[in-house]
N, C-alpha and C positions, 0 to 999 in steps of 0.2 A: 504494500500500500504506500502510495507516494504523498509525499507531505500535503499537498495542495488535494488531497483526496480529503472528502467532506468524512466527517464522522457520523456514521448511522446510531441517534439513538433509541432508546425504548423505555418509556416510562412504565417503573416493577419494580418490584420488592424484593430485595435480596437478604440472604441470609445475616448478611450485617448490621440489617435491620433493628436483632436481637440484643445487639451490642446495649445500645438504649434502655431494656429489659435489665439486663443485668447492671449498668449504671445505675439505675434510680432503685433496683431491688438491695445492692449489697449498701446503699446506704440507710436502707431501716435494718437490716443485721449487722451492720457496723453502732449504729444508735445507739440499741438497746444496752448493749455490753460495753460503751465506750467507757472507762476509768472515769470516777469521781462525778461524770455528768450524766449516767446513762438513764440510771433512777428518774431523769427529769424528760427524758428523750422519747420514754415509751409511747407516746400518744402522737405525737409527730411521727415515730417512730411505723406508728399503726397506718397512718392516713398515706405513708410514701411506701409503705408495703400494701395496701389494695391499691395504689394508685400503678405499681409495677404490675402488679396481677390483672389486671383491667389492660395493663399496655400487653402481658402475655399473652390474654385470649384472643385480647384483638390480632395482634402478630398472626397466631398461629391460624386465627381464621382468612385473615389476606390472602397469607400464603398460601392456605390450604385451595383457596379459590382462583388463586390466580394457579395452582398449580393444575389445577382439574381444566380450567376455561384454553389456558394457554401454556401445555405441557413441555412447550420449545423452550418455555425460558429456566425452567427450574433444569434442564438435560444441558443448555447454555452456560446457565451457572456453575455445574456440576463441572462441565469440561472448561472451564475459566481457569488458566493454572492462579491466578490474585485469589477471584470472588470463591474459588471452592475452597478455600481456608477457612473462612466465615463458617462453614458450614457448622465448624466446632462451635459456633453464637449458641443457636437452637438450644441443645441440651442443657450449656451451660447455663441458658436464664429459664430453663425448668428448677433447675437443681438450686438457683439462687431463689426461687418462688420457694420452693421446699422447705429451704431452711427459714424462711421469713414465716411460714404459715406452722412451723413448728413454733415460733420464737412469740407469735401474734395473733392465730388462729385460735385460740381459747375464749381470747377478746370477744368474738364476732359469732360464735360457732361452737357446737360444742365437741369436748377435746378430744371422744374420738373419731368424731367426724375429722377435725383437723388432722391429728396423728393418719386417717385412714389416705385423707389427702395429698400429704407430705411423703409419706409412703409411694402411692399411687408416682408423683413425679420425681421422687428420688430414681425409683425403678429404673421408670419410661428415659429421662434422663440421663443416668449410668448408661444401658445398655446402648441406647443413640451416640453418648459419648465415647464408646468403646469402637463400637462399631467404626466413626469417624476417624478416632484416633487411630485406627487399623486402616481404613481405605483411603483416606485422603492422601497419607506419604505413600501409601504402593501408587497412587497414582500420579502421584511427585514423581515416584522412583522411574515408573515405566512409561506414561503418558505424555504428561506432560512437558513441554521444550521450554527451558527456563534457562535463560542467561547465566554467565557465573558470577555476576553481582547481582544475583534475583532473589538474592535468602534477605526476608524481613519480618518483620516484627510477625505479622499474621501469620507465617510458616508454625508460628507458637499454640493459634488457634484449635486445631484440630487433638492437639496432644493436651493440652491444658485440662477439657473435663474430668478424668479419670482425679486428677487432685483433688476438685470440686466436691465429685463424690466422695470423693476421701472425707472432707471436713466435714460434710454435712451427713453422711455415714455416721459418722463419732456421735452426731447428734438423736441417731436414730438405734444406737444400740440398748439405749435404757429400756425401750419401749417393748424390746425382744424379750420373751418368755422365759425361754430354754438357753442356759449358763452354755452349753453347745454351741448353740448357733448366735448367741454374742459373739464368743469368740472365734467364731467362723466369720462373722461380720466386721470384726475386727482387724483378726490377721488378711480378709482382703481387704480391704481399706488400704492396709500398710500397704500390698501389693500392686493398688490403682496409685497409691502414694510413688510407689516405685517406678511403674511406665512411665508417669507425667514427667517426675521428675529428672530423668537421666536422660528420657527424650529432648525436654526441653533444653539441659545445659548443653547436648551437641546443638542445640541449634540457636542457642544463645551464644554457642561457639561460631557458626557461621556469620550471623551476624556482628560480631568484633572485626572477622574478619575481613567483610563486604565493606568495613566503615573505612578497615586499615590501609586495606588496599583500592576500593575504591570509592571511597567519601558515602556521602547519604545518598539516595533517589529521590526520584520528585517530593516536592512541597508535602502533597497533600500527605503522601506516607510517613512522613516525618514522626509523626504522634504514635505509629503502630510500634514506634522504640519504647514507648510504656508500656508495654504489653509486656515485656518481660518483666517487669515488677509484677504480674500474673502470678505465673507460675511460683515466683520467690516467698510474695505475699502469701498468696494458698497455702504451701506448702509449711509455712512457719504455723499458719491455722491451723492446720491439719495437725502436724506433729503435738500441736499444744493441747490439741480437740484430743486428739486420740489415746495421748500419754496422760488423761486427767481419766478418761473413760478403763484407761487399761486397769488404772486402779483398783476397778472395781469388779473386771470379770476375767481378771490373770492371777495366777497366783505369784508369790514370791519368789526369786528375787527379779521374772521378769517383766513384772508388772511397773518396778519400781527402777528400771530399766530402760523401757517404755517412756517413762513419764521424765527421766533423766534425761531421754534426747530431746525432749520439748527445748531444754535450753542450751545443750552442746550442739545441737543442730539448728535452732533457731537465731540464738545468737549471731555467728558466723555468715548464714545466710541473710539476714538481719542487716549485717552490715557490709553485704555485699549488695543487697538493694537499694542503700541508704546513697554509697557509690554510684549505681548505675540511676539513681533517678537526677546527681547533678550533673551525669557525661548527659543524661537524653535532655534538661532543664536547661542546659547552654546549648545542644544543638536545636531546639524547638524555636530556643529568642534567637537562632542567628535565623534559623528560616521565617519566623515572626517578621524579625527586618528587612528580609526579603520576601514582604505579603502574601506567606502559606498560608491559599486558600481553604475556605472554609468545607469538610466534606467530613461523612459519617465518623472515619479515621479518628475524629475528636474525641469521639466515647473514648477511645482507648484513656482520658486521662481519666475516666472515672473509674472503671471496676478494677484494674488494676490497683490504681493506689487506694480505694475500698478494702482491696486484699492484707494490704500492706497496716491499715487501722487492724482488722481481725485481727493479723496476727502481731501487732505490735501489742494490740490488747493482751493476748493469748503469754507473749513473754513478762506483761506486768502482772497479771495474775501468778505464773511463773516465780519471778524473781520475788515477786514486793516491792520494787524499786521504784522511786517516784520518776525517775531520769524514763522509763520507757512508758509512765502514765503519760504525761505531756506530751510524751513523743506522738502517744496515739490521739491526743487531744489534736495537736499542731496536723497532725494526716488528716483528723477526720474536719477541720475547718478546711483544706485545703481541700479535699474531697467534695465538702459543697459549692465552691470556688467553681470548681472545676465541670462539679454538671451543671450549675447555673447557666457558662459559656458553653459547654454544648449542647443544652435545650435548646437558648434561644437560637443559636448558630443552626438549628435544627428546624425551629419554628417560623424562620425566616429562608430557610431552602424549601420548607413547603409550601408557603407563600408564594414564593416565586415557582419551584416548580422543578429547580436544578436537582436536587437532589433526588429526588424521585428515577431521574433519567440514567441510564448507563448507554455504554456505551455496545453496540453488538458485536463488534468483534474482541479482540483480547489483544493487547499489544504489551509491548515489552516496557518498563522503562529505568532507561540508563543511569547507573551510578556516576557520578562525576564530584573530585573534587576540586570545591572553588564555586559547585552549584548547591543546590535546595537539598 
């Protein structure tokens, strides 16, 4: 396709749609549990957890109609080597409904309706996530034709829910009966714990090295470098979720084992996220100054650093330390900071109409540095 070739678009819904789902979800799970303020948060806490629930059903019904009316585009999506990243969105803003209707659903409903709920999309959630995190890289691997500076932030998508489940797992092991299938629900957690994670450091390896060797890619993707505060974030949740939960259905001394890497593991990765949010925090204001347009990519600032409150929470229950209360206090103001500007940024390309549109073919686009 040659430069002065006109770009076909198409106005639809893609799976990064979900992104938005999970920004405005992990901030009523991020609320309720925040250190020192959270007792005060509940109820705000409630009105931004239906208000994501309300955005998930609606999602899931777009999509589901636009998938049935106009089956080309969701088979388009799919072969898109960018937009079939996204795909890993979906599950992930079920599993963030889950833990909010765990967290809130008592409020509104009664608890075993909620618990039956939370359940219901923990499931659906997990196995989609799973599913994803398995086909999207084989279709990396073997489909897909991608440049050798094409690894970015969303390559992290598709492997990320398997963590998700993990944390919100932790949250769903009290409600099990049988001391057996606790801890069968536990040791896989660890296991979903395990795929996300080692998936994601090679490819938080790639990306170091797409940056080293050849600078950022366009504007807009800029913001998908928070996304690995995703995985970091979750997983520090997780470990603190699940080593508080081991307590209670492992015996000694592995229980207390368990609950030990909450902070030998957390820590470390802790402040290896702390690092990577001021390398992505200076490259965002240099592409700011060079007017990185405004597109979905923006969520990335919220559920990410969302993750990053959980689990900074997760280390002050932990520690006791007040140095990592404020920490999660300072995350979780910057947290609303940050969906604030991609609400509006969002309300304002539906207005107009841009964002709604993609683009129908799939094009490459170039790392350079000295650009966006």
């Amino acid at each position: 396709m040659s430069e002065n070739t006109p770009i076909e678009l198409s106005t639809e819904i893609g799976p990064n749609w979900f992104a938005s789902v999970m920004g405005t979800g992990i901030i009523a799970n991020a609320a309720i549990g925040l250190p020192m303020f959270g007792g005060h948060l509940s109820g705000i806490g409630l009105i931004i957890w239906l208000l994501a629930s309300l955005m998930l059903i609606t999602m899931i019904l777009l999509k589901t109609i636009q998938t049935i009316i106009k089956p080309h585009i969701i088979k388009r999506q799919f072969n898109d080597p960018v937009m079939s990243q996204f795909f890993g969105a979906p599950p992930m803003a079920m599993l963030t409904i889950a833990g909010g209707t765990l967290l809130y659903g008592q409020q509104v409903m009664a608890i075993d309706t909620a618990i039956t709920i939370a359940w219901g999309l923990w499931i659906v959630g997990t196995l989609l996530g799973l599913v994803t995190a398995v086909i999207i890289p084989f279709r990396l691997f073997t489909h897909h034709q991608v440049r050798d500076d094409a690894a970015f932030g969303g390559w992290l998508m598709p492997v990320v829910p398997p963590m998700v489940s993990a944390a919100i797992g932790a949250m769903l092991i009290p409600h099990v009966e049988s001391i057996t299938l606790q801890q069968t629900l536990l040791y896989a957690c660890y296991a979903m714990f395990g795929i996300s994670l080692f998936s994601a450091l090679i490819i938080i390896t790639m990306i170091w090295s797409r940056l080293a060797h050849s600078g950022t890619s366009g504007g807009a993707r800029v913001p998908t470098l928070w996304i690995v505060l995703g995985p970091l974030g979750q997983s520090i949740t997780a470990a603190g979720a699940l080593g508080s939960v081991a307590l209670l259905v492992v015996d000694e001394p592995i229980s207390t084992g368990m609950n030990t890497m909450a902070i030998l593991y957390g820590v470390p990765a802790w402040g290896f996220a702390f690092f990577w949010s001021i390398l992505a925090s200076l490259l965002t204001l240099r592409a700011l100054r060079r007017k990185m347009p405004f597109a979905l990519t923006w969520w990335a600032f919220t559920f990410p650093v969302g993750t990053c409150v959980t689990g900074t929470t997760q280390l002050a229950l932990h520690t006791g330390l007040p140095a990592f209360e404020w920490a999660a206090v300072l995350l979780f103001t910057g947290l609303i900071f940050a969906w604030i500007i991609a609400a509006i940024g969002t309300i304002k390309g539906l207005k107009g109409g841009k964002i709604m549109k993609n683009p129908t073919t799939s094009s490459h686009v170039v790392s350079k540095k000295g650009q966006l």
